[in-house]
C-alpha positions in Angstrom: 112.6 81.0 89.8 112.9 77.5 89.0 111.5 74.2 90.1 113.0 73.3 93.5 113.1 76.8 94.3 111.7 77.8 98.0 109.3 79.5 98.5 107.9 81.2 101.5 104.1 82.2 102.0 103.8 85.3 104.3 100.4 86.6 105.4 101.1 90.7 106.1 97.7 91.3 105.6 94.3 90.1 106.7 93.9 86.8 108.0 94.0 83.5 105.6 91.3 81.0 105.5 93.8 77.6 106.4 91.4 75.3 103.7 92.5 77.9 100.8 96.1 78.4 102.0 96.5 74.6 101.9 95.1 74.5 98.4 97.6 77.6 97.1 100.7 75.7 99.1 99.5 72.5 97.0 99.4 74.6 93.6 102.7 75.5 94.1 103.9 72.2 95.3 102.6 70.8 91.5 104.5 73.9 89.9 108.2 72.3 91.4 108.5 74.8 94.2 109.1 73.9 97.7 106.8 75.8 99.9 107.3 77.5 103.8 104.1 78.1 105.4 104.1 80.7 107.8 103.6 79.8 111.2 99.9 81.0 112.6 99.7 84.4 114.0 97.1 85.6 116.6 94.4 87.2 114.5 94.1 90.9 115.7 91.2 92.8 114.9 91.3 92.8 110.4 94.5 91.6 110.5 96.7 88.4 110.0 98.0 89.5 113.5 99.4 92.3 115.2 101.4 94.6 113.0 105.0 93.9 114.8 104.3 90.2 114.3 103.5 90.3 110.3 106.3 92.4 109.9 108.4 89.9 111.6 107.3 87.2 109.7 107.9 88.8 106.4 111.0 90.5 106.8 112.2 86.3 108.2 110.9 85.4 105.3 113.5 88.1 103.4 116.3 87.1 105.8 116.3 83.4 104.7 118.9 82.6 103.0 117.2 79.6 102.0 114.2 81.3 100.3 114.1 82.1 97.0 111.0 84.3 96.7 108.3 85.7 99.4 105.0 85.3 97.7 102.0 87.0 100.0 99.1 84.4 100.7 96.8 87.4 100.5 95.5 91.2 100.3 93.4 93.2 102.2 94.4 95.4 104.4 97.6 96.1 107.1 100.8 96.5 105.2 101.2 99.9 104.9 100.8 99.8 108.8 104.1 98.7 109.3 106.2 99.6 105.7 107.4 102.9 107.6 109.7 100.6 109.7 111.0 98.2 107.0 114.5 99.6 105.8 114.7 99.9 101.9 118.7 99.2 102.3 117.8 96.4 104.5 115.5 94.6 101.9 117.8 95.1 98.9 120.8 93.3 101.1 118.5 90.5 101.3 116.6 90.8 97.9 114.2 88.5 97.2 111.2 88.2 94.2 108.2 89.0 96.2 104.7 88.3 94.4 101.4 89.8 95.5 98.6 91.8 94.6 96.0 94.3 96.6 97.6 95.4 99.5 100.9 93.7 99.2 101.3 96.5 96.0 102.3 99.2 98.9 104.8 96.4 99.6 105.7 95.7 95.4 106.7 100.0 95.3 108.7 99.6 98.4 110.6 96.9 97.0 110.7 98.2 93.2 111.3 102.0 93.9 112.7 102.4 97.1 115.5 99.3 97.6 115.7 98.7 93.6 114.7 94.7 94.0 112.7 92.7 91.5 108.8 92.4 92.2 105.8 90.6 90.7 102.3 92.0 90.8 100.5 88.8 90.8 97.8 85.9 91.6 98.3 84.8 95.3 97.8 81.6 97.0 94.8 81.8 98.2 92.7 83.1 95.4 89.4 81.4 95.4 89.9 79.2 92.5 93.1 77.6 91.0 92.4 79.2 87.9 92.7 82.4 89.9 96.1 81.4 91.2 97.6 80.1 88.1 96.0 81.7 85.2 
C-alpha cells in the first residue's frame, strides 16, 4: 500500500461508535490514504447490521476495483455468521489486503488459507486511542 491508495472501512462486526470511526478515517487520511466509509447499516441486535447486509458491504468493498485494501473498522462479534457464504475463489479473483483484528481473524484465515490472498492481523480504525491505531 502506498499513499494515495484507497482504502475502504467495512464494519462486519458489531456496531461502530461514528465519533471513533471519524477519528480512525482521519488517522488514515494523515497516513496518504484515501478513505471509503461504509455507508450506515441498521444496527441489529450485537451487530453492525443484519448478517446479509455486512456481508454485502464487505464483499463491495472486495469487488471495487478502486479499492486497494479492506481494513475492518472493528471486532467483536458476527463474522463467522456469514463466512460460510463467502466464496474462497470469489475473494481471490478480487484479492484485496484486508487488515483486522478480533473477529475479523475468522475473516484473516479465510482470506490466507482458503483463497491464498495477502492478510494483515492488525490495529483497526476505531481503537480507542491513536496510539492504538498506529502504534
Amino acid at each position: 500500500m502506498r499513499p494515495g491508495d484507497r482504502v475502504a472501512v467495512v464494519t462486519p462486526s458489531g456496531p461502530v461508535d461514528d465519533e471513533r470511526l471519524a477519528r480512525g478515517a482521519g488517522l488514515l487520511e494523515e497516513l496518504g490514504f484515501r478513505v471509503s466509509l461504509p455507508e450506515p447499516l441498521e444496527p441489529w441486535r450485537i451487530f453492525a447490521g443484519r448478517d446479509d447486509a455486512r456481508r454485502r458491504q464487505l464483499l463491495d468493498a472486495f469487488a471495487d476495483p478502486d479499492v486497494r485494501a479492506v481494513w475492518c473498522a472493528r471486532g467483536g462479534y458476527g463474522i463467522n455468521r456469514f463466512l460460510p457464504e463467502v466464496d474462497p475463489g470469489w475473494l481471490r479473483r478480487h484479492a484485496k489486503l484486508c487488515i483486522g483484528f478480533s473477529d475479523a481473524t475468522a475473516l484473516l484465515q479465510l482470506l490466507v488459507h482458503g483463497a491464498g490472498v495477502a492478510a494483515l492481523h492488525g490495529p483497526m480504525p476505531t481503537a480507542h486511542q491513536a496510539n492504538e491505531f498506529c502504534g
